[in-house]
C-alpha positions as CSV (number, residue, x, y, z in Angstrom):
1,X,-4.0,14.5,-9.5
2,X,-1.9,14.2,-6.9
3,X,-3.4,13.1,-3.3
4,X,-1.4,12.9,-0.3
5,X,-2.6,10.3,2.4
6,X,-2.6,9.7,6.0
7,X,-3.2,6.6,8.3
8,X,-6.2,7.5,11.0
9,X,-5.0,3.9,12.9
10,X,-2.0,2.1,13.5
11,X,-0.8,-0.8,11.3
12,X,-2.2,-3.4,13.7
13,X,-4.0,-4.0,16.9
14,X,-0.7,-4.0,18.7
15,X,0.3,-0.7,17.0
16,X,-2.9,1.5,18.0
17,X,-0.9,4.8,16.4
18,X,-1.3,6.5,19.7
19,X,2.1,6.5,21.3
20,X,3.6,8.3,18.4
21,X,1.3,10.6,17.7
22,X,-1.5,12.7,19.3
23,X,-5.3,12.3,18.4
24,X,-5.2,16.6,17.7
25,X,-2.9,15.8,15.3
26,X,-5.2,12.8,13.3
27,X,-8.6,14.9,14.2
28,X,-6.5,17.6,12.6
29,X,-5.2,15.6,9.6
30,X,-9.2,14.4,9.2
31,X,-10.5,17.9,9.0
32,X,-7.5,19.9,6.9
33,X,-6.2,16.8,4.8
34,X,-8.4,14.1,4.0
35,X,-7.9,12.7,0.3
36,X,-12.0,11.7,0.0
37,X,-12.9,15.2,1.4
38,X,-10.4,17.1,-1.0
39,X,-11.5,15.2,-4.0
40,X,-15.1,16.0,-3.1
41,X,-14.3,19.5,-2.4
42,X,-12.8,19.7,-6.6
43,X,-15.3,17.8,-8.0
44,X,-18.3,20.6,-6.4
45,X,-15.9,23.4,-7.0
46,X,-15.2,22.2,-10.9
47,X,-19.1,22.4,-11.2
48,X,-19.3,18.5,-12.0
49,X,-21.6,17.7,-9.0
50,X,-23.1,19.5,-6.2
51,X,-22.5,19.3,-2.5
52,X,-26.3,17.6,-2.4
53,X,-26.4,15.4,-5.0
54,X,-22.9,14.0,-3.8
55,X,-24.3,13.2,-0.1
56,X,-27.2,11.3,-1.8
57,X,-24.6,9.2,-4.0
58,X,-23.1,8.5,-0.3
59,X,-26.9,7.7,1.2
60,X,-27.3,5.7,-1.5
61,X,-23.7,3.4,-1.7
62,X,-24.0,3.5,2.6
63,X,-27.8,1.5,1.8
64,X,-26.2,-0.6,-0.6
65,X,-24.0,-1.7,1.8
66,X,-26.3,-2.3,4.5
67,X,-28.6,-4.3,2.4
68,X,-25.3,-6.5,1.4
69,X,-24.5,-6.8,5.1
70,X,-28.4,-7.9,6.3
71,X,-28.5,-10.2,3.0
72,X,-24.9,-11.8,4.1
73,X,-26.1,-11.9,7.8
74,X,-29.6,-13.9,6.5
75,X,-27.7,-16.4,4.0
76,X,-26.8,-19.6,4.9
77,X,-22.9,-20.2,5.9
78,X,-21.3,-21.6,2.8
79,X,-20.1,-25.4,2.8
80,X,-16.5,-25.4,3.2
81,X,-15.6,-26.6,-0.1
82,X,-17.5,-23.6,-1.6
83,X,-14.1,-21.3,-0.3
84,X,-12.3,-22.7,-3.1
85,X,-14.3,-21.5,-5.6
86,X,-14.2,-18.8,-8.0
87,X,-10.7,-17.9,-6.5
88,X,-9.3,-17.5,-9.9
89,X,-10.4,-17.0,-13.5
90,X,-11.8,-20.2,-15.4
91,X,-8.5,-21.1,-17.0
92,X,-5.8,-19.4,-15.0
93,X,-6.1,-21.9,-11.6
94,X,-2.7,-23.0,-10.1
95,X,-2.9,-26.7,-9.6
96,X,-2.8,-26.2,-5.9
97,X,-4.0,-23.6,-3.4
98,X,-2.9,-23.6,-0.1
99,X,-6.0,-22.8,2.8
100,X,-5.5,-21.1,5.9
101,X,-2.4,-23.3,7.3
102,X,-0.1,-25.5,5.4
103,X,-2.2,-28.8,5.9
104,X,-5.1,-27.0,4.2
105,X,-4.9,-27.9,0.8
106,X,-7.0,-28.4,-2.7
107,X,-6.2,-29.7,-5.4
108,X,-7.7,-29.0,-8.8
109,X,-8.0,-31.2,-11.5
């Protein structure tokens, strides 16, 4: 399946993807050609799920996701030394990662 997609936003905060482009045009690009809509639309019209039970999937996976959120929002921060964890698959680590600036670094041993 072939599925053609669109960017809603710009690439950054100092491209909002207004000045090339007019918000009929993404409203319209939502409503006619949205990939997650279209797919939707084939799956109900193949008869492999209905309109309902794929909104309760969605109900369900959007409370998943809150319940992450309010779990990560109650859990203590993480020490800092916790970030380089599990970055990489028990035998694959690089001897050296680099952390947010080039000072920032860990070693493994």
């Amino acid at each position: 399946m072939e599925l053609v997609t669109y960017r809603y936003g710009g690439h950054s905060m100092s491209d909002p993807g207004t000045t090339y482009r007019s918000r009929d045009e993404v409203q319209h690009m939502r409503t006619t050609n949205d990939p997650i809509t279209g797919l939707k639309d084939r799956i109900v019209a193949a008869g492999f799920s209905t309109e309902d039970h794929l909104k309760e999937l969605d109900k369900k996976a959007k409370a998943e996701v809150e319940e992450a959120i309010e779990w990560a929002k109650n859990s203590p921060e993480p020490k800092l030394d916790d970030l380089w964890n599990h970055v990489y698959v028990k035998g694959t680590e690089v001897p050296t990662l680099r952390g947010r600036d080039p000072s920032e670094i860990k070693t493994f041993n």
